[in-house]
N, C-alpha and C positions, 0 to 999 in steps of 0.2 A: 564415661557413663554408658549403660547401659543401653542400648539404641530400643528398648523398650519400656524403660523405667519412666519417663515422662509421660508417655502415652497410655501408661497402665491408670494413670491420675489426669489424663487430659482428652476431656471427648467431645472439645469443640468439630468444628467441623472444618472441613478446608474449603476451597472456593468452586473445585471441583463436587463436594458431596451438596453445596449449594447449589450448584447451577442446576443439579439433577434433582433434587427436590423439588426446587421451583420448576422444573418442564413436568414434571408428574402433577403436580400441584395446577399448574394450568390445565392440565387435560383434564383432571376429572372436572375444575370449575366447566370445562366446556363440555364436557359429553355425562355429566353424573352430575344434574341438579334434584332439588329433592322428587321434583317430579317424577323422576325416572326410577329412583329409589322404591318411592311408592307405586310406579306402574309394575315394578319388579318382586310387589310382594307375593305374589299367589305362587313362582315359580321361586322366586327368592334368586335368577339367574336370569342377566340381560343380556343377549347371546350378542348382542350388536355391540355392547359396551364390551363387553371379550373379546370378540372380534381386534377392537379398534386397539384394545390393550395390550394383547398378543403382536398386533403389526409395530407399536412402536418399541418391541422390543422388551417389555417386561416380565415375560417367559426365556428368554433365548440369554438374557444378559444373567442368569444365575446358575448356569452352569458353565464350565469352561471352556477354552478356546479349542481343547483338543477334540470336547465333546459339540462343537460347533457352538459355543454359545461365547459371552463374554467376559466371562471370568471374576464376575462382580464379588466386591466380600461381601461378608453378612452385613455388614457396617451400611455398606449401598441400599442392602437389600430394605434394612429395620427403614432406612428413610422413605423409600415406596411404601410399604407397610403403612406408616403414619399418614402417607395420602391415603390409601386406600379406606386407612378408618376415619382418614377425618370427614371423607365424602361417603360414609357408609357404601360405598360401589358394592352391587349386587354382583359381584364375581368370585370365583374364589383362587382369588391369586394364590394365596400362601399357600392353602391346602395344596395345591398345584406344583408352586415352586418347591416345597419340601419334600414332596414326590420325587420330581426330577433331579432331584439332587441324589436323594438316596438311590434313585434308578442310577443312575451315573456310579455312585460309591462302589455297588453291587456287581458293575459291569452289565448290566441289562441293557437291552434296544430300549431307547425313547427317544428313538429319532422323529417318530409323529407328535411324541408331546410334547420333547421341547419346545416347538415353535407355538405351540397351541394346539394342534388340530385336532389333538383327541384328549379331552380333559383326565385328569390325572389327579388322586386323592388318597389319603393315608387315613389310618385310624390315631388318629392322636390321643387315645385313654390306654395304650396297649394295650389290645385285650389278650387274652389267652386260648389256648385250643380249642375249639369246636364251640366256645357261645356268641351267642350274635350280638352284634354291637352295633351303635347310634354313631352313623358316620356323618359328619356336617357336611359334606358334597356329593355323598354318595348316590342322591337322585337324579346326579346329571351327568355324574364322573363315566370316561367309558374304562376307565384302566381305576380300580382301587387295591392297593398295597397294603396289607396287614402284615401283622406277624400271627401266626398259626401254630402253638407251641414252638419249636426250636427251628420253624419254617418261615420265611418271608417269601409272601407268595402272591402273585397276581392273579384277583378277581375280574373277568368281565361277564357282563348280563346281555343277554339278547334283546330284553326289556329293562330301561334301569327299574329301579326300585321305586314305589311311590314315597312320595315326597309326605315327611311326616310335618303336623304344624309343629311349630315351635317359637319361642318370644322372641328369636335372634332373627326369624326371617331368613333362615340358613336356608339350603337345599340339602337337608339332612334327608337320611334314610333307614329304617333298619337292613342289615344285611348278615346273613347267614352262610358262614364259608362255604358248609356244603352246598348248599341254595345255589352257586353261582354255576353258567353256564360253561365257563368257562376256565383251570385253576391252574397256573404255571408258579411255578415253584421259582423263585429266582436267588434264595440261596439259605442255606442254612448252616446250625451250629453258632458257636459264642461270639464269630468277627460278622455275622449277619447280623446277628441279636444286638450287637453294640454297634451299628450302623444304624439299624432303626432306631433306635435309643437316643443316637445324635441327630435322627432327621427332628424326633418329637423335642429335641430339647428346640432344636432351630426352630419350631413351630411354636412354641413355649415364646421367643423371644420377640419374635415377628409379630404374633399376637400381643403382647404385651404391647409393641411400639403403635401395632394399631387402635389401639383402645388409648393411649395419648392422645394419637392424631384425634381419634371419636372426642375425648374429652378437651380437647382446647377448641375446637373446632363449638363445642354445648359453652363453653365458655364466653369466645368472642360473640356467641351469639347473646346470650345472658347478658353481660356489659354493653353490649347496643341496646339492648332494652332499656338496659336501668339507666343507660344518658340520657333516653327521651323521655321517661316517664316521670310525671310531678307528682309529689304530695308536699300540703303546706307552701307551693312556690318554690321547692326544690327537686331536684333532682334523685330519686330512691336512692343512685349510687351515692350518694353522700351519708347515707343512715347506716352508721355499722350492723344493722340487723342483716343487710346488706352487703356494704363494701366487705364485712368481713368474710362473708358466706364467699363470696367471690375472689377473693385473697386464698382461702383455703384448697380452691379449685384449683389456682392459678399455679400452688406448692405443689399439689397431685401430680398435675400436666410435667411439672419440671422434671420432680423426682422418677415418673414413671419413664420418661424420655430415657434420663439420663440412667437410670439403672436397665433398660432395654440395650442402649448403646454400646453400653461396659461389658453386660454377657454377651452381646455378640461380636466385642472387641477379643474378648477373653479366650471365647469360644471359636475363632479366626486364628491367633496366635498363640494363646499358650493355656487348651483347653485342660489338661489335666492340672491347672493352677488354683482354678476356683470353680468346681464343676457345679455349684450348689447358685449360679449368677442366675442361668436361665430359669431354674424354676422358681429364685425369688423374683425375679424382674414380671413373670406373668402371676405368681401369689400375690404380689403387691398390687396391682394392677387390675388383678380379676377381682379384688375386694375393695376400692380404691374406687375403680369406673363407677359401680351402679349409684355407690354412695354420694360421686363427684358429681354425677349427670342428674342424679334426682335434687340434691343442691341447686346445679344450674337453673334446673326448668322450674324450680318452685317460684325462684325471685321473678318468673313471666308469672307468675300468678293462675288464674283462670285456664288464663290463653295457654300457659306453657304444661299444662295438660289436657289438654284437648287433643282429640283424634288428628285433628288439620296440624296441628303444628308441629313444625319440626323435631321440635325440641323432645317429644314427646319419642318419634322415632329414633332418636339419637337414645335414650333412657333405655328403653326395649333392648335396645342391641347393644347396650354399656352390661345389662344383664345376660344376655342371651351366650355373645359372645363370648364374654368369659365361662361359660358353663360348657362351650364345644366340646373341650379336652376333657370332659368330666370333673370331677370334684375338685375346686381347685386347693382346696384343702391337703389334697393328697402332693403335691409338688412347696406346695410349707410343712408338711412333716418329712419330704426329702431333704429341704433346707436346713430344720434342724437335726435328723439323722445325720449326714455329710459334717456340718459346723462340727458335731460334737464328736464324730470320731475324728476330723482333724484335731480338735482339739487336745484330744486324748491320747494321739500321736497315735492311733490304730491306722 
């Protein structure tokens, strides 16, 4: 057999990608409750909650041993991801880790960002030569990475950029290449261009795994409600107006996990196989969350729109987030581009 033929069909998890879950999964229940989320909305970035996330290792563990870090696959990574969305944490991990990664690909110094110390961010909509583009962390980033026609290049500001609003509670920014105070070129031509191309797909996937975590996370909360709540002397989760609403969330959470998994199984071992996984995993996902979340928080009723409640928060950012990368539309007409010239044996 194939020593990856099972694996291409099997994406449970082992005892090790368990135990790592679960210590990510404890940290944010203990330092990212919703309090913090929303004390974190005006800057959209909790410098203490980064801090603490950066020390235990959740920067330094995505890049490799040689590059001082620890060598984590994407597989690791999609399971942090799912914390980070399930506790909406005001940090912007991924934007971060898929920098570092592509800083590493390139051969660039990021010796200060791997560990954290100087935030690090990419434009995940590619843009193109000379127009300004809507970066999710670029009001805080001090190192942000684009591509600049046939150039991949690093931007830093003396001032970042002001923070634009937005329903995701990002730290987004506009930014204009020449605008930037500072512009290093860190490489260019077609093997830069398809380096960057692989960080956005890794971002594409990570994304997707967090808007899982966001949406079981809107779920569990959903199904507490509807155990305690009566009508007629029963329980709401008993009214398929109901259970079913909640069943179809629970299909969402599965399908999105598991197709987040697979492109970044796919995408670790045998990327030129199924290049078309990451951008269905975040299409599916970025269409899938707002639909799942607004579902969840209707069955709270009242309560589960209202400003105070969570669930409410959770819905914003089921939309928000999936819009970062710009249209997500554009990564489901790759899916079917890609399907159909496989198909067609092009």
């Amino acid at each position: 057999m194939d020593r990856f033929e099972l694996r291409r069909l099997d994406y449970s998890l082992t005892e090790d990608h368990v135990d790592l879950q679960s210590a990510y999964r404890q940290f944010f229940k203990t330092y990212c409750g919703i309090e913090t989320v929303w004390a974190a909305e005006g800057s959209g970035y909790d410098k203490s909650l980064w801090e603490r996330l950066c020390a235990m290792g959740a920067t330094t563990m995505a890049v490799s041993e040689s590059a001082g870090g620890d060598g984590a696959t994407l597989v690791d990574l999609t399971l942090v991801a799912e914390e980070v969305g399930r506790a909406i944490a005001p940090v912007p991990w991924i934007d971060h880790v898929c920098t570092i990664r592509l800083m590493e690909r390139l051969g660039a110094d990021a010796s200060a960002s791997v560990p954290g110390e100087r935030v690090a961010c990419l434009d995940p909509s590619f843009g193109v030569r000379g127009e300004r583009r809507l970066i999710p962390s670029a009001s805080i980033a001090d190192d942000i990475v684009i591509r600049d026609g046939d150039d991949v290049v690093r931007l830093s500001f003396d001032t970042h950029p002001p923070k634009v609003d937005n329903i995701g509670r990002l730290p987004m920014a506009w930014v204009r290449p020449g605008d930037a105070d500072h512009r290093v070129v860190l490489a260019s031509g077609a093997d830069a261009i398809a380096s960057y191309q692989r960080a956005l797909q890794e971002w594409r996937v990570m994304m997707a795994a967090a808007l899982a975590g966001l949406l079981e996370l809107t779920l569990t909360q959903a199904a507490e409600f509807a155990k305690t709540r009566y009508t007629l002397g029963v329980p709401i989760s008993t009214l398929q107006g109901i259970s079913h609403a909640l069943a179809d969330v629970a299909i969402t959470v599965q399908g999105a996990r598991n197709l987040a998994r697979r492109a970044a199984w796919f995408l670790d071992n045998e990327p030129d196989e199924r290049p078309e996984l990451a951008d269905a995993a975040f299409a599916f996902a970025a269409y899938e969350a707002p639909r799942a979340a607004t579902a969840a928080m209707h069955v709270q009723g009242g309560l589960g729109v209202s400003a105070e409640a969570a669930s409410s928060a959770y819905a914003l950012r089921a939309r928000g987030w999936a819009l970062a990368g710009g249209d997500p539309a554009a990564s489901a007409k790759r899916v079917t581009d890609l399907v159909s010239a496989r198909e067609a044996g092009v």
